[in-house]
Structure formats: C-alpha cells, structure tokens
C-alpha positions as MATLAB code, in Angstrom:
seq = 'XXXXXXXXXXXXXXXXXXXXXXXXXXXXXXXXXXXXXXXXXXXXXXXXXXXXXXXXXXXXXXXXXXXXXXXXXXXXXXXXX';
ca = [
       0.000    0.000    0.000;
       1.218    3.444   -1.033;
       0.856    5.941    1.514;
      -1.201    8.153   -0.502;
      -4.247    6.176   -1.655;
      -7.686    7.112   -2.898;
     -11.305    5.191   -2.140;
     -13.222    4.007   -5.069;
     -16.132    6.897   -6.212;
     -19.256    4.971   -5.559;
     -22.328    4.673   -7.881;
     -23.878    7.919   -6.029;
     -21.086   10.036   -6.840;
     -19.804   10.452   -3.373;
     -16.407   11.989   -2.261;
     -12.878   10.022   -2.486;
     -11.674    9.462    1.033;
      -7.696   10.860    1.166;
      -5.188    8.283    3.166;
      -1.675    9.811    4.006;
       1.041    8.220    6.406;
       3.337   10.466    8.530;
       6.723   10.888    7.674;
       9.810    8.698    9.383;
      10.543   11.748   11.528;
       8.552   13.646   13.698;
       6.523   13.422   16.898;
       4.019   10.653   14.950;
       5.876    8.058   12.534;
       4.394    6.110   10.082;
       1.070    6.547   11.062;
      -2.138    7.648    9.057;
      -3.186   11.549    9.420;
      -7.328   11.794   10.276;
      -9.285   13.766    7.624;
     -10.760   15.634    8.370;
      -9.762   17.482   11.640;
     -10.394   20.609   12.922;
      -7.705   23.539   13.502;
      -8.637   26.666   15.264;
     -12.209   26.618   13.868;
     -11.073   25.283   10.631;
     -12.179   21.426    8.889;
      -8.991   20.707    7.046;
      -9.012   18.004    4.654;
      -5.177   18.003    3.379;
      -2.052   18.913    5.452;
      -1.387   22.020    6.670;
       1.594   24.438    7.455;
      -0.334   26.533   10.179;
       1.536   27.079   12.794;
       5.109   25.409   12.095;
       8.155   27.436   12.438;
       9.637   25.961    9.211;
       6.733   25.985    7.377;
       6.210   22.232    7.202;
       3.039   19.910    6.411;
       1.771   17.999    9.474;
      -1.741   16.297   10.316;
      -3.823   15.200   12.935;
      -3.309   11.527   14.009;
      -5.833   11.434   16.374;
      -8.856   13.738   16.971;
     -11.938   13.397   19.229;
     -15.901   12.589   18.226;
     -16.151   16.043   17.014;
     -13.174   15.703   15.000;
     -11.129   18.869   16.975;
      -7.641   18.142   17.241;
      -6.172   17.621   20.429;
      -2.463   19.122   19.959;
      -0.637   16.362   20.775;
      -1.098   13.546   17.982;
       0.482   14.957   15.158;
       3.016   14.052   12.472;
       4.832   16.189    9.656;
       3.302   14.364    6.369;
       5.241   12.206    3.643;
       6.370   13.923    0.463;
       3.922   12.001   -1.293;
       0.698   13.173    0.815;
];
C-alpha cells in the first residue's frame, strides 16, 4: 500500500476518502493523518503548514468525536501526501 491512496467513487457520486502516512521523523511516525480534523475553527481536509516554524506539512493523528484536534497527535506528512 502506497501511503497516498484514494477510495473508489461509488455509484452515487460520493467523495474520495484521502489516506496519508506520517513521515519517518517527527513526533508521529508512520502513522495515518485523520481527515478531516479541525484547527482553530477550521475542517482541514489536506495537510497544513499553520503554525510550524519551518513551514512544514503535518496532520492530525488522532482527533476526538467532534473531529477537533487535540495538539498532541500529530506528524509532519510524507512527500507524497
């Protein structure tokens, strides 16, 4: 498996579900980012750069039932999210 993989569009049109694994350095390795999560306020969908000093994509690896991230499971995102 390829750690950027897309779901099959159903019959019904419906969205394709986004699958990235964290990088092999960070705080989170190697695991799968949650979409979507919530950042100040936001829903984000893709990886963001809010927030890191060197500018860097990271994800959620964990969020709650209302999908708010918690601020401490989080990775920096492969090069091929």
């Amino acid at each position: 498996m390829s750690t950027l993989d897309f779901a099959d569009i159903n019959n019904s049109n419906q969205k394709v579900v986004k699958k990235c694994q964290t990088a092999d350095y960070g705080p989170q390795r190697n695991v799968l980012c949650k979409f979507p999560f919530k950042y100040k306020n936001i829903l984000r969908n893709d990886c963001i750069s809010d927030d890191d000093p060197e500018g860097k994509q990271w994800c959620a690896t964990e969020v709650d039932a209302n999908l708010e991230f918690s601020g401490i499971n989080w990775g920096y995102c492969s090069n091929s999210c």
